[in-house]
C-alpha positions as a printed NumPy array, in Angstrom:
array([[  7.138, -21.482,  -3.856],
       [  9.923, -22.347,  -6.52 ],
       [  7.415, -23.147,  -8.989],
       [  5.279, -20.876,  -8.71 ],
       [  5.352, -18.001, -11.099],
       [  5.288, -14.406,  -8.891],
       [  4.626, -10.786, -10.276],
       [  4.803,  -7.543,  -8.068],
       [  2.294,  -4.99 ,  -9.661],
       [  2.561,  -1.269,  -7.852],
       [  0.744,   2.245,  -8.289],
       [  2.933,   4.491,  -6.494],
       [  2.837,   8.549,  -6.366],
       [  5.164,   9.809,  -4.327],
       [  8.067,   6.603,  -4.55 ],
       [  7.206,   4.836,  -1.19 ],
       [  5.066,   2.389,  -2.663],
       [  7.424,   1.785,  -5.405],
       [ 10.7  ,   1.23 ,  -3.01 ],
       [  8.674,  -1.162,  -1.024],
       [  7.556,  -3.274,  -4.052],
       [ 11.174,  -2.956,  -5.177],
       [ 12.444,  -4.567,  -2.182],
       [  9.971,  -7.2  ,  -2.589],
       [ 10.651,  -8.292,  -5.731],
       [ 14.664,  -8.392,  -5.356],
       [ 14.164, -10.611,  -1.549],
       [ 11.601, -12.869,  -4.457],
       [ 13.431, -12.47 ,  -7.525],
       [  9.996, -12.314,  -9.275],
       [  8.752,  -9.776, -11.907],
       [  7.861,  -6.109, -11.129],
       [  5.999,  -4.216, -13.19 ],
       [  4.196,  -0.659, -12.981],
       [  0.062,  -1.257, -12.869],
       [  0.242,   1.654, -15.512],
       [  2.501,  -0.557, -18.081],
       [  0.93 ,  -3.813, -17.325],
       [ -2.47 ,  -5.372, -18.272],
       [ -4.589,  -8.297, -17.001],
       [ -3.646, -10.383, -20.259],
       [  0.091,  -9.932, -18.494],
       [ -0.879, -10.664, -14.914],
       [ -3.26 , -14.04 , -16.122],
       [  0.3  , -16.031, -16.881],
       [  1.659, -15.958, -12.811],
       [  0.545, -17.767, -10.306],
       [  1.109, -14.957,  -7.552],
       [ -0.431, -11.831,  -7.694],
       [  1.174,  -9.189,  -5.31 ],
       [ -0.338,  -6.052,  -5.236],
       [  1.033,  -2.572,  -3.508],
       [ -0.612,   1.021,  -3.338],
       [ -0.088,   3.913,  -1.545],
       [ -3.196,   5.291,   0.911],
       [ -4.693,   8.276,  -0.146],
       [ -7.571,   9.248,   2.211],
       [ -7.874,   5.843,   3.142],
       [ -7.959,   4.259,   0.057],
       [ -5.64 ,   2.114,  -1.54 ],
       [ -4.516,   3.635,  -4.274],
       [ -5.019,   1.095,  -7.719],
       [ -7.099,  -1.017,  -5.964],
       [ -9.912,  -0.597,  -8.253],
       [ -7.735,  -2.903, -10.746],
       [ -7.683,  -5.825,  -8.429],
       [-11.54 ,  -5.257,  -7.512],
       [-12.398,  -4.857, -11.023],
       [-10.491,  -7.689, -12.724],
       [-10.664, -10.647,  -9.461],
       [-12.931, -12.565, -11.756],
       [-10.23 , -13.204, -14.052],
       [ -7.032, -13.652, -11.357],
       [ -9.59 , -16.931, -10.004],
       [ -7.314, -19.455,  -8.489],
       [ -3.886, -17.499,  -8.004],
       [ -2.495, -16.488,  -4.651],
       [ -3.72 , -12.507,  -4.386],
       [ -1.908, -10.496,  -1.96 ],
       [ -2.158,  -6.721,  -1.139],
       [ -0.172,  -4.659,   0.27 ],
       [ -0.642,  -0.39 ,   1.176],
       [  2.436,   1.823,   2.289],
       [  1.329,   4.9  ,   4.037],
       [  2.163,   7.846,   6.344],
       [  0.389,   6.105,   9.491],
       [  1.947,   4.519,  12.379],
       [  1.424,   0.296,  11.88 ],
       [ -1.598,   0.523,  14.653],
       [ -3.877,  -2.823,  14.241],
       [ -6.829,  -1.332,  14.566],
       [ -5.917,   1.071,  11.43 ],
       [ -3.994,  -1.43 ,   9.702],
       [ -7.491,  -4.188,  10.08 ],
       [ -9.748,  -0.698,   8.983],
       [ -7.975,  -0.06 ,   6.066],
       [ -8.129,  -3.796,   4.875],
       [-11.568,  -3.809,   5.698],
       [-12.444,  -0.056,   3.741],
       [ -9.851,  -1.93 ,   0.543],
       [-10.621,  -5.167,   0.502],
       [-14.034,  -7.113,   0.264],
       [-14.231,  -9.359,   2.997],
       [-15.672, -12.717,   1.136],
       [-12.58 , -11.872,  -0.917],
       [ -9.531, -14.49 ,  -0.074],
       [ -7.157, -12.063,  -0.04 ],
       [ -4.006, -11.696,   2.41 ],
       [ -3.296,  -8.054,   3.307],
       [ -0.154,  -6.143,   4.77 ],
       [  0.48 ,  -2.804,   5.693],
       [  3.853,  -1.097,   5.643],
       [  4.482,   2.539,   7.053],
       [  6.138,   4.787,   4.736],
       [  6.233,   8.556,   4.905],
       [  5.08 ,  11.968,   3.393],
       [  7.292,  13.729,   0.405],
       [  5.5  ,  17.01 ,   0.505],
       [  7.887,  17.587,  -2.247],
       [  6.578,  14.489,  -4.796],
       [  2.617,  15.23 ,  -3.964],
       [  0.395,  17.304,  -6.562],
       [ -1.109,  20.893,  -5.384],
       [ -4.409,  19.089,  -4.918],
       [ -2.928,  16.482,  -2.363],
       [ -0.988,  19.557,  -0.64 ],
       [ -3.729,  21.806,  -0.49 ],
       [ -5.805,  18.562,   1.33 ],
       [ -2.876,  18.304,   3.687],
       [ -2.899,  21.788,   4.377],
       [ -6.875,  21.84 ,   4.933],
       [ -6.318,  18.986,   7.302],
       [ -3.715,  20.713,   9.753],
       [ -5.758,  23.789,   9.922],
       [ -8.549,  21.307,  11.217],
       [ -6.483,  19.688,  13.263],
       [ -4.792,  23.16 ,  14.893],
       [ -8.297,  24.359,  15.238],
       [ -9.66 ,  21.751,  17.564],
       [ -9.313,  22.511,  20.935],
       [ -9.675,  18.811,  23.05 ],
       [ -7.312,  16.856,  20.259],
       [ -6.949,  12.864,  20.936],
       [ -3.704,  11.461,  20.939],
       [ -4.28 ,  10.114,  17.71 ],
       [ -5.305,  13.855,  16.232],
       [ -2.131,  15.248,  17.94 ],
       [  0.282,  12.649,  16.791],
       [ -1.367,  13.112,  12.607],
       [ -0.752,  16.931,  13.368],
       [  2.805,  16.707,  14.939],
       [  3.408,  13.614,  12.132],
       [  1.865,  16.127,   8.57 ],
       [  4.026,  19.178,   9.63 ],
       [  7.265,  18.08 ,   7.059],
       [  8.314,  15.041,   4.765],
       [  9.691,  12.232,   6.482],
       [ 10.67 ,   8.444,   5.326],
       [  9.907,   5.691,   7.842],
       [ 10.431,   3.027,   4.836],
       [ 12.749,   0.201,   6.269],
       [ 13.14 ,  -2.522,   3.968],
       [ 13.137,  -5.094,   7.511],
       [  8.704,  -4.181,   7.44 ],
       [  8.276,  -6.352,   3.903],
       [  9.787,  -9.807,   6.251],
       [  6.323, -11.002,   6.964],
       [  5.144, -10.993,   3.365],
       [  8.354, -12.511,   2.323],
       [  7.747, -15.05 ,   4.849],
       [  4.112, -15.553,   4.087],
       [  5.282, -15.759,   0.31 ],
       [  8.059, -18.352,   1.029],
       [  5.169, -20.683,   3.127],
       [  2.593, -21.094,  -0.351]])
């Protein structure tokens, strides 16, 4: 891994994201870099690409850059990463690689649990949260899952813990 060249690229809108890719570029001591003030000219020099987004109904958010451009990052180490408000279930954590990620795509994926800043989000994303606990409240015969999203979107809350980026260190360390 010494020799390899390493770049973090993150899209972050409410910080999580950004903290997280933070902490993984410090534990690398690679380059970090904002996908807003970077370009794939910048990215074609490293030989690691590691990518983090927030999830925003699901999606990754910035993924589209990694989709779009994987032509041109051919032959370097891609990994992706997604920070999000959902407890680290597998079954969510393999859905939302599998909604992100193109599966004939070589592409290793983790998932670290973050938090909601009601405070940081736009009126758009607060008004969706809103719609979404009236939905919830309104259902009568909730799952456990439905009750836990509704008890978890009632405040901001930061379940970020720099100890959840180990196993993409590790994974990093082992190329």
């Amino acid at each position: 891994m010494e020799d390899k060249k390493i770049i973090v690229v993150y899209k972050s809108k409410s910080g999580f994201t950004k903290k997280y890719a933070q902490w993984i570029a410090n534990d690398l001591h690679c380059d970090l870099v904002c996908l807003e003030n970077c370009n794939i000219t910048e990215i074609e020099r490293y030989d690691v690409v590691i990518f983090g987004g927030g999830l925003h109904a699901g999606k990754i958010n910035g993924i589209k850059f990694i989709q779009k451009k994987i032509p041109l990052l051919a032959g370097k180490e891609i990994i992706v990463f997604a920070t999000g408000a959902t407890a680290p279930i597998p079954e969510e954590i393999e859905r939302f690689k599998k909604d992100n990620i193109p599966q004939d795509l070589d592409i290793t994926f983790f998932y670290f649990q973050s938090g909601l800043n009601y405070a940081r989000m736009s009126v758009t994303d607060k008004l969706l949260m809103g719609v979404l606990r009236t939905v919830l409240k309104a259902k009568k015969h909730k799952t456990d899952t439905e009750q836990g999203t509704l008890d978890a979107i009632q405040s901001s809350y930061d379940y970020s813990n720099h100890n959840q980026t180990g196993p993409l260190i590790n994974y990093i360390k082992g190329i």
